[in-house]
FIZAKE-170473 format. One line per 10 residues: their letters; for each residue y, z, x of N, C-alpha, C. Coordinates in pm, whole numbers, plus 50000, padded with zeros to 5 digits. Each point is the difference from the previous one (the first is absolute). Layout:
% residues N
a) Y:Z:X:Y:Z:X:Y:Z:X | ...
% end
This chain:
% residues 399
xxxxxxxxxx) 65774:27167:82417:50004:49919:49877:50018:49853:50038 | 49905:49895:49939:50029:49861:50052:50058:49915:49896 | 50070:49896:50034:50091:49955:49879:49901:49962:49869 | 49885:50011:49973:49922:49945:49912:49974:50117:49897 | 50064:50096:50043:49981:50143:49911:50163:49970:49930 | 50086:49986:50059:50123:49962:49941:50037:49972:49885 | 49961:49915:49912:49980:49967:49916:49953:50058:49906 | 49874:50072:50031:49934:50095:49895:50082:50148:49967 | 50056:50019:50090:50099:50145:50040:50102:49968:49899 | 50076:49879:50054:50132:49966:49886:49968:49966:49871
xxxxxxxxxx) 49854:49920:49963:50003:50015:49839:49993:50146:49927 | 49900:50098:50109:49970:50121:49959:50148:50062:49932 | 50091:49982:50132:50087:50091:49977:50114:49968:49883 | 49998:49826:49992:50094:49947:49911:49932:50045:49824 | 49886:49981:50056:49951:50026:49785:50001:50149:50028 | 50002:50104:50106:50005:50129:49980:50133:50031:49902 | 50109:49921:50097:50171:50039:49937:49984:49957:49838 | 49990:49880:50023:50006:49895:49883:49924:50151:49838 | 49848:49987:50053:49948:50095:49901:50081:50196:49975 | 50050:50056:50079:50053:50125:50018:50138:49966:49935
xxxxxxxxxx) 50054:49941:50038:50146:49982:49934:50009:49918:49881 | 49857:49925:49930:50019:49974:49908:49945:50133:49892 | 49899:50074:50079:49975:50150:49953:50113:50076:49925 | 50144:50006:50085:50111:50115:49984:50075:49891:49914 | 50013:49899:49999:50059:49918:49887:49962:50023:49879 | 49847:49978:49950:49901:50010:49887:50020:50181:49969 | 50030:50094:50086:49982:50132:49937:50179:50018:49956 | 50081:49938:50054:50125:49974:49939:50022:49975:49870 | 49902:49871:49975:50007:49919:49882:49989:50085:49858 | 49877:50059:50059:49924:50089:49875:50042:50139:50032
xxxxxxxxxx) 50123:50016:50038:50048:50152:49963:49870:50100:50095 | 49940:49986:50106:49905:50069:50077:50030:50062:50143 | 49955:50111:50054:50026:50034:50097:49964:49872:50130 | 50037:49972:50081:49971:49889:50089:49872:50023:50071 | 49978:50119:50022:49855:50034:50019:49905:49895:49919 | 49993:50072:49884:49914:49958:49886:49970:49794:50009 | 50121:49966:50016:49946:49823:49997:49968:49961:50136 | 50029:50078:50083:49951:49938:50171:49865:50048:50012 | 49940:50147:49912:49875:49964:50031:49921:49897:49946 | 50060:49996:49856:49912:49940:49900:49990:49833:50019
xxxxxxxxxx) 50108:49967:50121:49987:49855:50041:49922:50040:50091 | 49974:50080:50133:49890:49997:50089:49893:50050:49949 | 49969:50039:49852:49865:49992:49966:50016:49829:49981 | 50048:49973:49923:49980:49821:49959:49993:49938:50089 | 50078:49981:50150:49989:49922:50110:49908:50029:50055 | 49886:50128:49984:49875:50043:50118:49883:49974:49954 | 49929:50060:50032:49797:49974:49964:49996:50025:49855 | 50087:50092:49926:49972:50103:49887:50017:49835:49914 | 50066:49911:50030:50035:49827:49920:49995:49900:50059 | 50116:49966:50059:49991:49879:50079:49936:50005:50087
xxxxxxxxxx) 50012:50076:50141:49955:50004:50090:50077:49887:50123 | 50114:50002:49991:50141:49922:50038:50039:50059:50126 | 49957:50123:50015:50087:50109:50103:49877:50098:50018 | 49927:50023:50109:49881:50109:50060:50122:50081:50091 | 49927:50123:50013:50054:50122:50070:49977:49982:50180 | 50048:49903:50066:50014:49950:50093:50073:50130:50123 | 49998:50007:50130:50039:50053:50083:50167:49997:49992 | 50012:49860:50030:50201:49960:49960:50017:50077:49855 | 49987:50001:49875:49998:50049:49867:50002:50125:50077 | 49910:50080:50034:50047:50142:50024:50075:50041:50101
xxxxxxxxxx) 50045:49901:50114:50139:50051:50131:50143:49997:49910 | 49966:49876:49876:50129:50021:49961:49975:50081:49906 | 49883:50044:49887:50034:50148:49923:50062:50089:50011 | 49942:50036:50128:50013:50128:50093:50136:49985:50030 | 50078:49912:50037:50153:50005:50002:50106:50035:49880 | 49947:49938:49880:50006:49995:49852:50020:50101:49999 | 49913:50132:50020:49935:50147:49984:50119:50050:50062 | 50041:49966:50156:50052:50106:50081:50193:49983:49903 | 50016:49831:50016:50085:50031:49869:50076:50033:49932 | 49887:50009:49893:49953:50084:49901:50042:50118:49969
xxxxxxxxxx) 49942:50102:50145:50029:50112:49971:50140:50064:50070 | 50063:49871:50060:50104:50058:50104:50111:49947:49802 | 50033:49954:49975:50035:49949:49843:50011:50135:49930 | 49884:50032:49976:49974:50111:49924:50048:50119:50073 | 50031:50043:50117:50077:50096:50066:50155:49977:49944 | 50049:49907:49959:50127:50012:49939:49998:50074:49883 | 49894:50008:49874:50040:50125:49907:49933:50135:50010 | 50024:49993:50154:49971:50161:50015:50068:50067:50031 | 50126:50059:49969:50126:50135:50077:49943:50111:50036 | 50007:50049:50088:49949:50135:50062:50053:50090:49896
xxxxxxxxxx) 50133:50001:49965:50034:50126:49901:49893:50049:49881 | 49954:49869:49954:49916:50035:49921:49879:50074:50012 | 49962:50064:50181:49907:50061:49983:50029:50137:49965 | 50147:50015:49991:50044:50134:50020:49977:50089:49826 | 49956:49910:49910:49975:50023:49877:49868:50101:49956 | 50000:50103:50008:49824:50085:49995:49936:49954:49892 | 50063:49932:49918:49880:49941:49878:50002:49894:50054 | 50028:49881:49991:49965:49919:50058:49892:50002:50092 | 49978:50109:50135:49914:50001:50082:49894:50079:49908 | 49965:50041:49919:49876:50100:49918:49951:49880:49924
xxxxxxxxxx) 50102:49925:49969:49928:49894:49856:49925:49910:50096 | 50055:49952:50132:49969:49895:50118:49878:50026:50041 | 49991:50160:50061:49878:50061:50065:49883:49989:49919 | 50024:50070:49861:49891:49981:49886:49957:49839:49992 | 50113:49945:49985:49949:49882:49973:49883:49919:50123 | 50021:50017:50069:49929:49948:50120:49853:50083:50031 | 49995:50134:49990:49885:50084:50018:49880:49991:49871 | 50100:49996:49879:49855:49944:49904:49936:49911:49987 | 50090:49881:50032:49906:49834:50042:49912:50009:50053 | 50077:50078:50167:49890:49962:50083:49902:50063:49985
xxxxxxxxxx) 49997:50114:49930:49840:50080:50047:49925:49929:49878 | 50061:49944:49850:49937:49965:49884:49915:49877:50067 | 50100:49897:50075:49957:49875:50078:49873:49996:50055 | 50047:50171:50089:49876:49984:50095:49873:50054:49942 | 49980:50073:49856:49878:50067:49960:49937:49892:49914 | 50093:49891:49908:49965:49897:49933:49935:49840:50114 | 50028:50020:50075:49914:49926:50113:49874:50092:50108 | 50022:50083:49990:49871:50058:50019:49882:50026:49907 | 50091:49969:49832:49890:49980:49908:49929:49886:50018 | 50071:49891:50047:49962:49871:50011:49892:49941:50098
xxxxxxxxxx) 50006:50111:50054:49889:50010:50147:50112:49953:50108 | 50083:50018:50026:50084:49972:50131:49969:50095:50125 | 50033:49929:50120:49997:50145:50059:50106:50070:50077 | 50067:50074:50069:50108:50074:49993:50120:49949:49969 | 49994:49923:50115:50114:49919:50117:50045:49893:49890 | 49848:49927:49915:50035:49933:49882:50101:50019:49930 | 49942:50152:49914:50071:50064:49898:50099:50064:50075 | 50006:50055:50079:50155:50035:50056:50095:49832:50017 | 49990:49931:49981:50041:49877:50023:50065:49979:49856 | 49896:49994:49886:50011:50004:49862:50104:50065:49932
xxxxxxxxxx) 49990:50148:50053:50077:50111:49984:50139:49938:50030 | 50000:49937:50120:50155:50000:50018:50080:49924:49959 | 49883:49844:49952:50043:49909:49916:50102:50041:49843 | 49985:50137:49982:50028:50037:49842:50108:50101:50013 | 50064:50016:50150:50114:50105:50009:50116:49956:50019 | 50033:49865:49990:50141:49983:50044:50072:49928:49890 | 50076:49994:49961:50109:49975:49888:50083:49871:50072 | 50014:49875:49931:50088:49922:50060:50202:49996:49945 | 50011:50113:50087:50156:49977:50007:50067:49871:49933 | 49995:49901:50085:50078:49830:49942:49949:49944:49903
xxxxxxxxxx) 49881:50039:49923:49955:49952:49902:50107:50108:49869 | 49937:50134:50046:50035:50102:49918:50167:49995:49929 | 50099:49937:50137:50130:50006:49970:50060:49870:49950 | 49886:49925:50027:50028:49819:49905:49996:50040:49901 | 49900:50074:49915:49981:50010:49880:50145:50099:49949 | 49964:50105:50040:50136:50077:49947:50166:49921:50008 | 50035:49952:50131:50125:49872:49999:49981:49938:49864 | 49878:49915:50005:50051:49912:49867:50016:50051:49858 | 49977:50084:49993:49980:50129:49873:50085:50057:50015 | 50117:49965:50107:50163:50123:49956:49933:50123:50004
xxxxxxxxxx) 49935:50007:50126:49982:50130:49989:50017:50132:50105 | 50020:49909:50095:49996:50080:50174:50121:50073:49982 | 50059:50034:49920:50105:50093:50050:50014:50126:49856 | 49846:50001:49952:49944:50117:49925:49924:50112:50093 | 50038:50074:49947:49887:50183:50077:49886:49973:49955 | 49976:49898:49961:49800:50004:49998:49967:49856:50112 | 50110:49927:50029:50011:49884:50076:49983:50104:50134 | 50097:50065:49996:50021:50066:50161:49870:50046:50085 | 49905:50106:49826:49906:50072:50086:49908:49888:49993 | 49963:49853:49951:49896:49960:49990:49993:49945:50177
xxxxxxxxxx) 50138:49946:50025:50022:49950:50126:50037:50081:50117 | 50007:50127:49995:49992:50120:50101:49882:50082:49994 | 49925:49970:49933:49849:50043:50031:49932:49880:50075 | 50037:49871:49921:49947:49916:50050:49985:49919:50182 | 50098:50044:50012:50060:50022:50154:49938:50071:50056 | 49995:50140:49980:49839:50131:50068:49876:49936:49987 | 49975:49969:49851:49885:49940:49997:49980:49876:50114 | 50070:49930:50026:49997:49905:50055:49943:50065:50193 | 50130:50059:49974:49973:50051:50187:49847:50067:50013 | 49986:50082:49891:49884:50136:50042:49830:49828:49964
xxxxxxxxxx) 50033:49946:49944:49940:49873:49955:49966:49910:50149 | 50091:50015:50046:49986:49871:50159:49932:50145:50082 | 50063:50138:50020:49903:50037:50060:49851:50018:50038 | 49945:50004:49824:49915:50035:49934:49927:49873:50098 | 50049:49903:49981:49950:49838:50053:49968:50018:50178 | 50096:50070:50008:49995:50004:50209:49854:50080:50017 | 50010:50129:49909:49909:50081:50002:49862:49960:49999 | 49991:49942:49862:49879:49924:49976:49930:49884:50101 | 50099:49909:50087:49975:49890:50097:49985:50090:50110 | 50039:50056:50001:49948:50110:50151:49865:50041:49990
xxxxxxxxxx) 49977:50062:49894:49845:50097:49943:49901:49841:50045 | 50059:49862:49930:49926:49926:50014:49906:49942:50143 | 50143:50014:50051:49981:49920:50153:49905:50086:50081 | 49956:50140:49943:50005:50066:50134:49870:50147:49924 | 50031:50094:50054:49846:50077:49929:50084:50085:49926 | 49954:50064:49876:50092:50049:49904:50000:50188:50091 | 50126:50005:50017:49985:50213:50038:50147:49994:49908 | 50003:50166:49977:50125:50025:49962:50100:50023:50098 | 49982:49983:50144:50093:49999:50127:50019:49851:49984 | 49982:49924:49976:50011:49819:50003:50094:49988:49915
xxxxxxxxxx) 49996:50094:49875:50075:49991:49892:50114:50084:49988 | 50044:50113:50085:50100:50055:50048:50096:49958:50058 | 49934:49943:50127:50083:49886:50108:49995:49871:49926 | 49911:49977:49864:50082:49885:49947:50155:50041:49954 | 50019:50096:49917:50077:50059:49900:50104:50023:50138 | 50015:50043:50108:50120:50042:50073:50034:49866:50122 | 49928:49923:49953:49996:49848:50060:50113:49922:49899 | 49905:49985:49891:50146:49938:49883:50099:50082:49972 | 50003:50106:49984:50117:50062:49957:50063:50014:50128 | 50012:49984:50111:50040:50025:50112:50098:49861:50045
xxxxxxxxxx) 49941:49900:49954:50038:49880:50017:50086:49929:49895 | 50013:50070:49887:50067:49975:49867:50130:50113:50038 | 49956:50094:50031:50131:50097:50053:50068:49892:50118 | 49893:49952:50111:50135:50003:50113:50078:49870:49993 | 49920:49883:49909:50003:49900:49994:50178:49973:49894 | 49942:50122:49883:50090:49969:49904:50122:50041:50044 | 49982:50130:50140:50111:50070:50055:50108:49893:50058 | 49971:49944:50061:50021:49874:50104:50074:49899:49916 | 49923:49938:49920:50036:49926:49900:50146:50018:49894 | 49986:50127:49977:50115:50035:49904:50130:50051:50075
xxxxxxxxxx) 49971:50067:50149:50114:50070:50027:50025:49922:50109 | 49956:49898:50064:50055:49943:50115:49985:49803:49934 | 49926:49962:49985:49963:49832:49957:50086:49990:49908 | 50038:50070:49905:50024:50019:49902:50147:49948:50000 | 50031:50098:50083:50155:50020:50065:50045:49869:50078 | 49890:49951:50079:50023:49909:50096:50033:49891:49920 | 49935:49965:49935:50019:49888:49922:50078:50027:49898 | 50094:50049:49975:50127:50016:49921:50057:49970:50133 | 50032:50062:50094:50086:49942:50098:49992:49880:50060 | 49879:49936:49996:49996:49818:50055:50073:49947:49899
xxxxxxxxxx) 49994:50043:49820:50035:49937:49934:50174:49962:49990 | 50060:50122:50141:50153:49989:50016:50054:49900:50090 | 49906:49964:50063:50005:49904:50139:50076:49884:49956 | 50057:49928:50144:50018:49844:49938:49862:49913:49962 | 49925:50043:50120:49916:49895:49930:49898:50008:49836 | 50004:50124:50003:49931:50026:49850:50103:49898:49903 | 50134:50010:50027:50093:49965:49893:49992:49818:50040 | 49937:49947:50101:49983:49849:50038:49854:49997:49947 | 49949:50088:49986:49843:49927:49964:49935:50127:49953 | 50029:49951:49832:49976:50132:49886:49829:50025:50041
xxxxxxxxxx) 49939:49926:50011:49854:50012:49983:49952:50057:50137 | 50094:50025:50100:49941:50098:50135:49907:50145:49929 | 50089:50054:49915:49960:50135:49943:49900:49976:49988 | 50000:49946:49865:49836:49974:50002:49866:49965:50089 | 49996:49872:50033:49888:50006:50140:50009:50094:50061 | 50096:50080:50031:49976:50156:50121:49920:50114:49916 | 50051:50012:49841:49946:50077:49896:49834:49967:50028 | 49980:49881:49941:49891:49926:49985:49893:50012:50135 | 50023:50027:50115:49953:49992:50132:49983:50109:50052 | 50085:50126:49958:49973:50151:49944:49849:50065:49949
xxxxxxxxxx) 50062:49905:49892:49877:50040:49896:49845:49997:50071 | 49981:49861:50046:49867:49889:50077:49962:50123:50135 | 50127:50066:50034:49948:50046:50139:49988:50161:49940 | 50035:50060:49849:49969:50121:49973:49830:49975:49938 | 49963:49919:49958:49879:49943:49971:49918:49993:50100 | 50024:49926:50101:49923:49999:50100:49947:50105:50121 | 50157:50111:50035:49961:50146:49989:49906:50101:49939 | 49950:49973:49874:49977:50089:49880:49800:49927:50016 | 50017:49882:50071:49855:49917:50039:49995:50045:50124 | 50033:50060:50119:49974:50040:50067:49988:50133:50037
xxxxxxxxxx) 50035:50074:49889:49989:50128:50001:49856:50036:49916 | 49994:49872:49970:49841:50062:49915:50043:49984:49817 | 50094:49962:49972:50095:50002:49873:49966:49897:49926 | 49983:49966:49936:50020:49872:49880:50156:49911:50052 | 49997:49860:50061:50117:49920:49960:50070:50083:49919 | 49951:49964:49850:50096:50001:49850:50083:50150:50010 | 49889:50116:50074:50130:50116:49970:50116:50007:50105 | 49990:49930:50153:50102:49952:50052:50141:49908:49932 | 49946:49932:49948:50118:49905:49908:50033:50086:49876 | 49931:50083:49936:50057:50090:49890:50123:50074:50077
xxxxxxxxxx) 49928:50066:50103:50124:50115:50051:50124:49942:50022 | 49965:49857:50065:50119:49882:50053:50124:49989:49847 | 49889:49978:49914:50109:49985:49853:50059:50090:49964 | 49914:50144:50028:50049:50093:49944:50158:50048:50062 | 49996:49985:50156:50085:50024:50070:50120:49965:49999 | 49973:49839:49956:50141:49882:49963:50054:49995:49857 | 49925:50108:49942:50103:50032:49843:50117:50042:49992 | 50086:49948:49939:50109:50068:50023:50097:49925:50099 | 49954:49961:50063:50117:49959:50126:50091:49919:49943 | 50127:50053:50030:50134:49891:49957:50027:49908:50077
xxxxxxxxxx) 50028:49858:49941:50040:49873:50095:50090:49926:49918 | 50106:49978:50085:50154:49944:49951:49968:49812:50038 | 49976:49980:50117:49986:49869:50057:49881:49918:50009 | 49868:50091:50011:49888:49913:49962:49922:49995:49911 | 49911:49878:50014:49921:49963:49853:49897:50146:49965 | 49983:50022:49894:49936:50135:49906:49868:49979:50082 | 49958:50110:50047:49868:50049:50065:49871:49990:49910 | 50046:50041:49890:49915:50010:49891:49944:49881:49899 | 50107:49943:49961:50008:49889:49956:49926:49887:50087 | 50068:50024:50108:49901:49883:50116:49861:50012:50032
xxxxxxxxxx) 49954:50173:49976:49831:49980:50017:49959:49994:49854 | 50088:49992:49904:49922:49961:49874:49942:49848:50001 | 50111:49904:50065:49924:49880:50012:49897:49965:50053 | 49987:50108:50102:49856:49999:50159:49922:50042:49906 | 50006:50100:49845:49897:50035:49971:49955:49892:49877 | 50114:49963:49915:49931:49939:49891:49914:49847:50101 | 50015:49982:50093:49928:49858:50082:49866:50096:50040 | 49993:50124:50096:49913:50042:50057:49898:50078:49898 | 50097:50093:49955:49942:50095:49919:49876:49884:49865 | 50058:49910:50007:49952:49904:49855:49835:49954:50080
xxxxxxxxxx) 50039:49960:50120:49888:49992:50067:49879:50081:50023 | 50067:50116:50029:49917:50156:50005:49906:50029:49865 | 50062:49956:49872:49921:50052:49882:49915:49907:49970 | 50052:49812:50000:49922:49918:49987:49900:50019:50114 | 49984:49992:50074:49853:50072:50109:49927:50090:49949 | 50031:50077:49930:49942:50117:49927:49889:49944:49875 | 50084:49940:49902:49901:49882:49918:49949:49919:50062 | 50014:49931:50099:49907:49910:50057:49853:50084:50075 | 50055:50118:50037:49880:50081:50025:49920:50060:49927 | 50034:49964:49884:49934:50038:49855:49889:49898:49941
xxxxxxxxxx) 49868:50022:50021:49868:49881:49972:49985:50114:49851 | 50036:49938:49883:49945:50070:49838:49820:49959:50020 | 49999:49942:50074:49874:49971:49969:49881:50093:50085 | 50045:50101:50085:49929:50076:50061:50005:50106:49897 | 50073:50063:49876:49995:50089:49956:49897:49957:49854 | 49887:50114:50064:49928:50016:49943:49983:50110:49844 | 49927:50056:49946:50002:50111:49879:50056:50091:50031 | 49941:50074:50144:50028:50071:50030:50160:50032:50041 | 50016:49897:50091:50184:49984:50042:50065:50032:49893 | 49971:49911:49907:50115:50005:49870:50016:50125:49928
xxxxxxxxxx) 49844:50081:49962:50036:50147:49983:50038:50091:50110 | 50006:49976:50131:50064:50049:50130:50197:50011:49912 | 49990:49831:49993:50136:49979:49972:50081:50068:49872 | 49919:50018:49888:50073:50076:49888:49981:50167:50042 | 49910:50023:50061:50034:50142:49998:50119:50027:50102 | 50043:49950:50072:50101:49982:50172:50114:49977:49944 | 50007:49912:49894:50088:49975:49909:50070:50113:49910 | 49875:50026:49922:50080:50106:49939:50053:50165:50031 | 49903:50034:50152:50002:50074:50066:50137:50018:50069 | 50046:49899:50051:50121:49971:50046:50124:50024:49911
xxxxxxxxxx) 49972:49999:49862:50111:49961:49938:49987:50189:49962 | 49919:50034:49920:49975:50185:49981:50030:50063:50116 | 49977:50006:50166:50040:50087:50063:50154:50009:50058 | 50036:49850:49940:50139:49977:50017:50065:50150:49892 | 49958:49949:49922:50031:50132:49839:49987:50074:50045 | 49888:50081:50041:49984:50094:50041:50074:50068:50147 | 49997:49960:50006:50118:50050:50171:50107:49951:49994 | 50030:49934:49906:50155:49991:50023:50066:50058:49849 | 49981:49993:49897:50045:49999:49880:49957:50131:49917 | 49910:50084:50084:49983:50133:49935:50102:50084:50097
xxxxxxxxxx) 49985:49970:50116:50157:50100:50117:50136:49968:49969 | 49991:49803:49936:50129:50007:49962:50042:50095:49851 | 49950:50043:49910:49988:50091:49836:49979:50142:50075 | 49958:50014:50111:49989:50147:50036:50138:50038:50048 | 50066:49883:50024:50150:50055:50086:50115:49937:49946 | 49939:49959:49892:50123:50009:49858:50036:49888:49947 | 49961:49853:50026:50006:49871:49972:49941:50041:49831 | 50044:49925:49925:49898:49966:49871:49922:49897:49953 | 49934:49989:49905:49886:49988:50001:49977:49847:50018 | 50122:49940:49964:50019:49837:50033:49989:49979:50174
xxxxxxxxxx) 50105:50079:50008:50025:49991:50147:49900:50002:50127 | 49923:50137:49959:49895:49958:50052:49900:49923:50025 | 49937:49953:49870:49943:49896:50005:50012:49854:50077 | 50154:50001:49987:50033:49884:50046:50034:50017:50139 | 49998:50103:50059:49987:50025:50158:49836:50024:50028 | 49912:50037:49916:49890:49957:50038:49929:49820:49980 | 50060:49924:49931:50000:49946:49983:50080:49876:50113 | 50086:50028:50031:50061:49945:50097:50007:50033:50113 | 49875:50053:50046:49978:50066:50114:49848:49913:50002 | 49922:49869:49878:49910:50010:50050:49955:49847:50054
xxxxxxxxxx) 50099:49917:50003:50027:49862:50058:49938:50025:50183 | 49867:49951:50032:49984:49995:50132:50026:49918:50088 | 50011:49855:49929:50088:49898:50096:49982:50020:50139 | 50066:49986:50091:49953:49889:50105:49943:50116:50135 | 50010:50158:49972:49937:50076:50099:49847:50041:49945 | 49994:49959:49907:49827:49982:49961:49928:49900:50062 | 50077:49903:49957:49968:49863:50075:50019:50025:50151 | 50032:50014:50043:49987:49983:50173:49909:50138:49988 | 49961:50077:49961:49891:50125:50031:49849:49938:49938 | 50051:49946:49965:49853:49868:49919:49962:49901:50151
xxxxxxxxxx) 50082:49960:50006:50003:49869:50116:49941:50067:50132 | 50069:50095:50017:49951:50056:50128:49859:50090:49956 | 49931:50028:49891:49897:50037:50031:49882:49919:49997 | 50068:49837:49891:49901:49898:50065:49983:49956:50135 | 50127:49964:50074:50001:49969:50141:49913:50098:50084 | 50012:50138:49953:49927:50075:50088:49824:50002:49992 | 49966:49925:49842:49853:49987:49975:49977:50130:49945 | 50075:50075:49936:49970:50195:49982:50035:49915:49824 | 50022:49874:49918:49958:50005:49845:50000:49869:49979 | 49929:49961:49914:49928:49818:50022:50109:49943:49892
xxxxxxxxxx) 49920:49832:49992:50161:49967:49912:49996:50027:49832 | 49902:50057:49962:49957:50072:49872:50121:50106:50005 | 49992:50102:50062:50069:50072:49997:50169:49983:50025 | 50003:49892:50109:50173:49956:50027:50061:49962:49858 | 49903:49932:49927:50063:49887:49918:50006:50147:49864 | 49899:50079:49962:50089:50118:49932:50107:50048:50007 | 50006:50087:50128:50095:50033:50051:50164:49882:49982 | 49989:49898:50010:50135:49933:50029:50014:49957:49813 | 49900:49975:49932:49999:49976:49866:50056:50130:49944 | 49980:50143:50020:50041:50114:49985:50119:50028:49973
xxxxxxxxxx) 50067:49956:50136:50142:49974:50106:50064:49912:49881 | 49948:49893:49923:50050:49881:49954:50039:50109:49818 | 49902:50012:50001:49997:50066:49839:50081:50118:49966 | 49980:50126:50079:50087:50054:50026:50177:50000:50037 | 50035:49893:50067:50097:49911:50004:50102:49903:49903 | 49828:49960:49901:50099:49938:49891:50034:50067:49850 | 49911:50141:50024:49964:50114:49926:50132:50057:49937 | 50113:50045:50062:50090:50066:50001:50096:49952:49950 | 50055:49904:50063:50123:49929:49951:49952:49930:49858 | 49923:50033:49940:49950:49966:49869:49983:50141:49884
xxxxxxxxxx) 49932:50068:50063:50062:50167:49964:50105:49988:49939 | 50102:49982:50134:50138:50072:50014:50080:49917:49900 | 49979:49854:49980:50076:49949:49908:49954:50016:49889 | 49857:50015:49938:49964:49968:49859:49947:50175:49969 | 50062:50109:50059:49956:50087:49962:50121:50108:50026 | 49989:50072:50151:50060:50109:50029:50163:49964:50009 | 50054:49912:50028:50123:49939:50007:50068:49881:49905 | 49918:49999:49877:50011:49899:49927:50163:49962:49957 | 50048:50142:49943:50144:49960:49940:50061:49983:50134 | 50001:50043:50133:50083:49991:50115:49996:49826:50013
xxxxxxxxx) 49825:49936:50019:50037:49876:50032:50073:49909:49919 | 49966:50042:49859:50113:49925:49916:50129:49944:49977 | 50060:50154:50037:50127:49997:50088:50030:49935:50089 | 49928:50032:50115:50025:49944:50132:49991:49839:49969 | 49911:49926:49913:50017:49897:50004:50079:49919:49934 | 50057:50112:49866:50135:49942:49961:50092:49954:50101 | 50046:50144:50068:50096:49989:50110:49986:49904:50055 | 49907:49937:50065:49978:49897:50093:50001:49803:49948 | 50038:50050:49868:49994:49869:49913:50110:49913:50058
% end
C-alpha cells in the first residue's frame, strides 16, 4: 500500500462509521430494529442513490469482521439448556426443513440451478434470534411461555440454520455426492460438539478464574481482550477446518454465556459495543451492495413470492407443531410468526452466494429486501395485532 491510497482508505472508512452509526441512531429514533435503518442508509449511501460508498475490497475485510462479530454476539442468547426442550427442537427442525426445500423448489421454478437454489433454500431457514428477542424485550414479553418457545426454537433453528449454511458452501465448493454431505454433517457437528465442549467446560472455567487474579482486579478489561481473542482464534479454527468464520465465533458466544465475573468489565456488554460499531458496518455493506436498479420485472416478482413464501413456511413449520403440542391458537401463530424475522443469517447466505457468483445482484438484492420486510413484518404484527392489550400495558408501565 503506498501513502497515496491513504487517504482514500481513511475517507472510505470514516464515512463508513459516520454512515452505519448514523444507521443504528435513525432505527433508534423511529422505534426500529437497528438492522432495518443501517440497511436502509447503505441503500441511500450506495449505487441504489447516492452512490457515496461502492462495495470496495476494504468495505468487505471489514464486513466480514462485522459478520464474525455478529455472530460471536448472537452466541450470547443461546443456553444449551434450552436444547434440552423436545418441542422446541420439533418446532426448530420443522421450521428449518420447510423453507429450505419450499426455497429450493421456488428457485428452481425460477430457472436456478441446484447449488443456486440450494443457496436460495437456505436463505429462508434461519430465524434471527437478536432481532426476535428485541422485539419480545420491548413488548414485556421474554419472560412469557410463548416468549420462551419462540426463542428456544429459535436457537435450533438458528444452529440446524448455520449448518444447513456449512452444508450448502461445501456442496458449492466442490462436486455435489451424498458422502460430501455426510462428512459435511459429521464435520460441523463434530466441531460444534468439540469446540462447544472445550469452550464451556474448560475456557469457560478458565476465565472465571483469571477473573480472581490480581491482575484481572488491576485491569478490569484483561477479561475481556482474552474473551475477545478466544473468540478470533475459535473463528479462525472453524476457517481452517473447512467451517465458516461466523460458526466459530457463535460457538465462542455460546460457550461464554453464563460465566460469572465479580472484578471485570461484562463480556457481553463489551462485545455489544464491538458490535453496535462493527455489526452497523456489516449491514450497512449489505445496502450498499444493493443496486434497485438491477432489479428487473422479473426480480421483483422473484421478490414477492420469496417474500411471502418465507413468511407461510414460517406458519407452516412452526405454528401448526406448535397447536399440535398444545400452544393455542394465538400462541401459535405468534411463534410462527416470530420465528419469521431472517435478519442477518440470510444476509450473509445472500452475500456469500454473490461472492461465490452461484446468484447475481437481482437476486442478492431480493433476498436481503426479503430479510428487510420480513424483519420489519413482525414487530408490527405483534404490536397492532397478536399482543395488542400486552403492549399497551407494557407501555403504560414504562411511562
Amino acid at each position: 500500500m503506498n501513502i497515496g491510497e491513504l487517504p482514500s482508505i481513511e475517507l472510505q472508512m470514516s464515512l463508513l462509521l459516520f454512515v452505519a452509526l448514523g444507521g443504528y441512531l435513525l432505527a433508534s429514533r423511529i422505534n426500529q430494529s437497528a438492522v432495518v435503518g443501517e440497511i436502509l442508509i447503505g441503500l441511500i449511501v450506495g449505487p441504489s442513490f447516492l452512490n457515496l460508498i461502492t462495495y470496495t475490497d476494504f468495505v468487505q475485510s471489514i464486513a466480514a469482521l462485522g459478520a464474525v462479530i455478529l455472530m460471536f454476539v448472537i452466541g450470547f442468547e443461546f443456553n444449551i439448556k434450552e436444547l434440552s426442550n423436545i418441542k422446541f427442537g420439533i418446532i426448530g427442525f420443522s421450521g428449518v426443513i420447510i423453507p429450505w426445500i419450499c426455497g429450493y423448489f421456488i428457485a428452481v421454478l425460477f430457472g436456478f440451478d441446484f447449488i443456486s437454489a440450494l443457496f436460495i433454500g437456505t436463505a429462508l431457514t434461519a430465524t434471527s434470534i437478536a432481532i426476535t428477542a428485541n422485539v419480545l424485550r420491548e413488548m414485556c414479553l421474554l419472560d412469557t411461555e410463548v416468549a420462551k418457545a419462540i426463542i428456544g426454537a429459535a436457537v435450533i433453528d438458528d444452529v440446524l440454520s448455520l449448518l444447513a449454511l456449512s452444508i450448502t458452501a461445501d456442496v458449492a465448493s466442490g462436486s455435489f455426492s451424498y458422502t460430501g454431505i455426510a462428512l459435511s454433517i459429521v464435520k460441523q457437528v463434530g466441531f460444534l460438539l468439540i469446540a462447544g465442549f472445550i469452550g464451556i467446560v474448560f475456557i469457560s472455567k478458565w476465565i472465571e478464574k483469571i477473573d480472581k487474579t490480581r491482575l484481572a482486579m488491576k485491569n478490569p478489561e484483561f477479561v475481556f481482550i482474552f474473551v475477545m481473542m478466544i473468540a478470533f482464534l475459535f473463528a479462525t479454527l472453524s476457517e481452517y477446518v473447512g467451517i465458516s468464520a461466523i460458526i466459530g465465533a457463535f460457538i465462542a458466544g455460546v460457550s461464554f454465556n453464563g460465566v460469572n465475573l465479580k472484578h471485570s468489565h461484562d463480556i457481553e456488554a463489551g462485545a455489544d459495543f464491538l458490535y453496535i460499531i462493527f455489526g452497523s458496518i456489516f449491514f450497512v455493506s449489505l445496502g450498499i451492495l444493493v443496486d434497485i436498479h438491477v432489479m428487473t420485472q422479473e426480480a421483483v416478482v422473484f421478490l414477492v413470492v420469496l417474500t411471502i413464501a418465507a413468511v407461510i413456511t414460517k406458519l407452516i413449520g412452526c405454528s401448526i407443531p406448535a397447536k399440535i403440542m398444545g400452544y393455542s391458537g394465538r400462541d401459535s401463530l405468534a411463534i410462527g410468526f416470530g420465528m419469521s424475522p431472517r435478519g442477518e443469517v440470510a444476509m450473509i447466505v445472500a452475500l456469500m452466494g454473490l461472492t461465490m457468483g452461484l446468484i447475481g445482484q437481482g437476486v442478492y438484492a431480493a433476498i436481503v429486501l426479503m430479510s428487510l420486510i420480513t424483519t420489519i413484518l413482525t414487530p408490527i404484527l405483534f404490536r397492532n395485532w397478536l399482543f395488542k392489550k400486552e403492549v399497551i400495558a407494557c407501555d403504560l408501565e414504562n411511562k
